[in-house]
ZAMILUM-345158 format. One record per residue (C-alpha): residue number from 0; residue in three letters; chain; x, y, z. Coordinates in nm, 2 decimals. Each point is the difference from the previous one (the first is absolute). Example, Ala and Ser with C-alpha at 12.3 -4.5 7.8 and 13.67 -1.06 7.14 Angstrom:
BEGIN
  num  residu  chaine       x       y       z
    0     ALA       A    1.23   -0.45    0.78
    1     SER       A    0.14    0.34   -0.07
//
This chain:
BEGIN
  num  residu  chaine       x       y       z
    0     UNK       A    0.00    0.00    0.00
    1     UNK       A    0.10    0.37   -0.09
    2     UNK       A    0.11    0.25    0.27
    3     UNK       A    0.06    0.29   -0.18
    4     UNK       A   -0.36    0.07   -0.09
    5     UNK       A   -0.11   -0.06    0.43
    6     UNK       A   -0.25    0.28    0.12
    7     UNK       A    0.02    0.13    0.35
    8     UNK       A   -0.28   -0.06    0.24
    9     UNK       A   -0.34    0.15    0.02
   10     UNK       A   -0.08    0.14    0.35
   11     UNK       A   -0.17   -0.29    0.13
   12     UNK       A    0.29   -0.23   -0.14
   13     UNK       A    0.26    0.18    0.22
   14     UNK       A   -0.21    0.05    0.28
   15     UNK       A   -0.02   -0.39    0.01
   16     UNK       A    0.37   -0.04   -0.09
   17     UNK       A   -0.07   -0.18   -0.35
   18     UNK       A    0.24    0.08   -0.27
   19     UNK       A    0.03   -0.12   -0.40
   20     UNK       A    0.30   -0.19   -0.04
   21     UNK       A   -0.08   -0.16   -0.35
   22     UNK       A   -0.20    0.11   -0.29
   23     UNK       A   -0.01   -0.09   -0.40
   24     UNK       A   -0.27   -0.12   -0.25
   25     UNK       A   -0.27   -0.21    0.17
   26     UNK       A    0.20   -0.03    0.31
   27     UNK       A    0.02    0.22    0.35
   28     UNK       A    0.22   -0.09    0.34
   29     UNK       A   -0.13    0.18    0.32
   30     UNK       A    0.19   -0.06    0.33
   31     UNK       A   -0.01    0.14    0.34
   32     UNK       A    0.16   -0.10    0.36
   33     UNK       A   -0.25   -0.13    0.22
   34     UNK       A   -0.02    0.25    0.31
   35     UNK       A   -0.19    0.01    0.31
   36     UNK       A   -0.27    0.26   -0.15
   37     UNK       A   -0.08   -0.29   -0.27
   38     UNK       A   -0.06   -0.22    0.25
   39     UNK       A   -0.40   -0.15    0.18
   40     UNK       A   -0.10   -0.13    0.33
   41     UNK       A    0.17   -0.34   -0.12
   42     UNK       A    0.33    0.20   -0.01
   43     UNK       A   -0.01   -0.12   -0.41
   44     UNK       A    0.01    0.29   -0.26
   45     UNK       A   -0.39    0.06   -0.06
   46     UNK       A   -0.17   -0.11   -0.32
   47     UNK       A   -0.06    0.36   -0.09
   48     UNK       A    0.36    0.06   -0.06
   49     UNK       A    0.03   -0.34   -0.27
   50     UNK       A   -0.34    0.15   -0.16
   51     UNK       A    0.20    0.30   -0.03
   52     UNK       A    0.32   -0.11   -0.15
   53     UNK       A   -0.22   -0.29   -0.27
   54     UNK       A   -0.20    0.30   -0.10
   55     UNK       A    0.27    0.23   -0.01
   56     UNK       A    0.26   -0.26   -0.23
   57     UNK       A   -0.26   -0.13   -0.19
   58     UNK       A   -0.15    0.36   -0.12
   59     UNK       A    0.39    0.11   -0.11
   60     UNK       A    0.00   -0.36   -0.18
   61     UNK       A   -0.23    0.18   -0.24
   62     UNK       A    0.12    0.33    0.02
   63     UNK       A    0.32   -0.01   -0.13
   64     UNK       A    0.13    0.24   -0.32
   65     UNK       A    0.35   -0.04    0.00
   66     UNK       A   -0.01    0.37   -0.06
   67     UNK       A   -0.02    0.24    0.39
   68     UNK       A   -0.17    0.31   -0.27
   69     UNK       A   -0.28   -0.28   -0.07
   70     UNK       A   -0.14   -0.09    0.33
   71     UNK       A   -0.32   -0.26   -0.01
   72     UNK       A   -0.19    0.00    0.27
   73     UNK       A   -0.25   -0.32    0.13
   74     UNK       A   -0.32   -0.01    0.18
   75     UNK       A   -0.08   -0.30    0.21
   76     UNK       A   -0.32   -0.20   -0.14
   77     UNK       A    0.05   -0.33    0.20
   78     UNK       A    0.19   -0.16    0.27
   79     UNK       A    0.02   -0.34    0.11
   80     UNK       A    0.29   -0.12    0.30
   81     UNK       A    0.06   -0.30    0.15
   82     UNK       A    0.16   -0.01    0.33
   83     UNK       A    0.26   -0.29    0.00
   84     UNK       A    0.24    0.03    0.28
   85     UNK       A    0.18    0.25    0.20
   86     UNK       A    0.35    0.13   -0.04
   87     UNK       A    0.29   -0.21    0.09
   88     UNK       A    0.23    0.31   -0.03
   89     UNK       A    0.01    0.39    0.04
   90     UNK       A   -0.08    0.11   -0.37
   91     UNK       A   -0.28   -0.02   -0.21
   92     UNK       A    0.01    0.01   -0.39
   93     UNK       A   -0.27    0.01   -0.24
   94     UNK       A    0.05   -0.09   -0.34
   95     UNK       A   -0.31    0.07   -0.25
   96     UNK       A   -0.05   -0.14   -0.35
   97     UNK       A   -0.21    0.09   -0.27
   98     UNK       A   -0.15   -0.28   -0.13
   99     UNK       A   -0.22    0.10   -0.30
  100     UNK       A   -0.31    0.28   -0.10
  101     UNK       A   -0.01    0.27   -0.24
  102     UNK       A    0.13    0.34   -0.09
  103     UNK       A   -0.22    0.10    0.28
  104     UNK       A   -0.11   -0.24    0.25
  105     UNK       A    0.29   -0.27    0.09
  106     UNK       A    0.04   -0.27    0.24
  107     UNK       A    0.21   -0.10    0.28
  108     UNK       A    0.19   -0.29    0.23
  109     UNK       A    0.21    0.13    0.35
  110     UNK       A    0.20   -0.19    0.22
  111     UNK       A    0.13    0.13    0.36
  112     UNK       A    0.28   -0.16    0.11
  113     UNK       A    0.27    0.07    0.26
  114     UNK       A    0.37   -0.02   -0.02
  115     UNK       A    0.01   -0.37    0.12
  116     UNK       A   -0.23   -0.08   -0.28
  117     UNK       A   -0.34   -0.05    0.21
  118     UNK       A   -0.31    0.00   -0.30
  119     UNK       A   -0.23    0.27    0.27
  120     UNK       A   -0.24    0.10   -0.25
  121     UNK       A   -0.13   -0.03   -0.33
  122     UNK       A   -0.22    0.21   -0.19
  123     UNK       A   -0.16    0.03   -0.28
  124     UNK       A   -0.13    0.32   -0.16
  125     UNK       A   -0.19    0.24   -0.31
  126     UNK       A    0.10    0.34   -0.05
  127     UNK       A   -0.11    0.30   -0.24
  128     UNK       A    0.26    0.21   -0.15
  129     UNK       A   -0.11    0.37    0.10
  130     UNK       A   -0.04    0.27   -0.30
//
């Protein structure tokens, strides 16, 4: 995956401590260091924060130009997570694929991971590219 083309973080993205590390056609690579605000009563990150980062990766999966003067925005149509484990290790990373669709509808596959390789999540979504 490219890193020249990597966008900082929206405000919400660095409030939560999430950061792009990987983006190029079809593809996006979110990952942030699991901290004590990310964390439930169960002291385990909450599912909020793996919505987040699926949503987030999957979107850029779609979004990407290859050119930082063409920006393409998404719109979340549907989102669909399944909670798998917890993390074995400190950080998370979200990797997003599109998977198919049109010009301007596409579809997508996320995985969240942590460094040790422990599948977390998986999610599956449809997005609308935004005029």
């Amino acid at each position: 995956m490219k890193t020249s083309l990597l966008e900082g973080p929206s405000a919400a993205l660095a409030h939560l401590g999430i950061e792009m590390t990987g983006w190029d056609h079809g593809v996006a690579r979110f990952e942030a260091t699991v901290a004590p605000f990310h964390l439930n009563r169960s002291e385990i990150p909450h599912g909020g924060i793996y919505a987040t980062m699926l949503d987030t990766t999957m979107g850029y999966a779609g979004a990407y130009t290859g050119d930082p003067d063409q920006r393409r925005m998404t719109l979340t149509l549907s989102l669909n997570i399944s909670y798998l484990s917890r993390p074995k290790g400190t950080r998370l990373i979200a990797v997003g694929r599109r998977i198919g669709g049109g010009a301007k509808t596409f579809f997508t596959d996320g995985r969240l991971t942590d460094e040790t390789g422990e599948l977390i999540a998986t999610a599956q979504g449809t997005f609308r590219v935004r005029s």
